[in-house]
C-alpha positions, -999 to +999 in steps of 0.1 A: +611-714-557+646-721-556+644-750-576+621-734-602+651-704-603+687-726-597+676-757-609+696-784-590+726-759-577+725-756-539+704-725-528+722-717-498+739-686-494+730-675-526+708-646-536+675-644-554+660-615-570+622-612-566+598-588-583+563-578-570+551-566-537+580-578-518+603-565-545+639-571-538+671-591-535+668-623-503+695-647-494+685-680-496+694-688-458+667-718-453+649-744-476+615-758-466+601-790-482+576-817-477+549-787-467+515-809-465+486-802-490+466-792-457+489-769-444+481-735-422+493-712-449+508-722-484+536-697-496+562-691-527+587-681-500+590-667-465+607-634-453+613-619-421+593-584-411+622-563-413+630-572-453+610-548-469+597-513-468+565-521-476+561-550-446+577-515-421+551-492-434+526-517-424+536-518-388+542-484-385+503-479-395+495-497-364+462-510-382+454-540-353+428-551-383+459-560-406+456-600-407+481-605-434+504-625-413+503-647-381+530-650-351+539-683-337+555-685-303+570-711-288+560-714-243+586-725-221+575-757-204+558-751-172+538-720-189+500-719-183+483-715-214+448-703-194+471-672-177+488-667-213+450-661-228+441-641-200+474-617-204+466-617-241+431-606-235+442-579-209+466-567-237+441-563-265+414-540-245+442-520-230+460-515-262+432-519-292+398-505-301+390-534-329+356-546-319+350-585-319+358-593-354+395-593-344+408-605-314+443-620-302+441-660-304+461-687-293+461-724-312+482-752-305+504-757-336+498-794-343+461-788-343+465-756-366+456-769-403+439-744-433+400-740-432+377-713-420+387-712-386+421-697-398+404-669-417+399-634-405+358-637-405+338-622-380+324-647-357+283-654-353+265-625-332 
């Protein structure tokens, strides 16, 4: 994107005016490249939560069935993945009512690539 809008002028630090659904004005503060064709999610550009009005209002809504966006952690070494899904399951039926075609996941990020078992279908009954 910043290419397509600066040409060959270093982005950095610089701001960019976008217009749409994420209306507004972003500094430039990262540049990603070399994204593979069979990447998790494809994107113009990325944004933090916290840089719109419309991303806030979607939080605030609490709406657990929302699955415009994913959240990657990163586990300290030493961190039990099996007690991590456990916590994560514990969390969701204290703290949701979504029914099973939503539930917290956890994938390993070098085996995460696009496909249907990234979307937000409803599994087989």
């Amino acid at each position: 994107m910043t290419r397509k809008i600066l040409g060959d002028i270093d982005p950095m630090g610089r701001t960019i005016d976008v217009r749409g659904w994420t209306s507004g004005s972003y500094t430039v503060t990262g540049v990603i490249e070399g994204v593979p064709d069979n990447a998790h999610f494809t994107f113009t550009f990325v944004t933090s939560l916290v840089s719109g009005p419309e991303y806030i209002r979607s939080l605030e809504d609490n709406n657990w069935t929302n699955a415009n966006w994913y959240t990657y952690i990163l586990l300290r070494d030493g961190v039990d993945r099996a007690q991590l899904e456990e916590k994560m399951a514990s969390f969701e039926a204290k703290n949701t009512d979504i029914g099973p075609c939503y539930r917290l996941a956890q994938r390993v990020l070098s085996g995460v690539s696009g496909g249907p078992d990234q979307s937000d279908r409803c599994p087989e009954m």
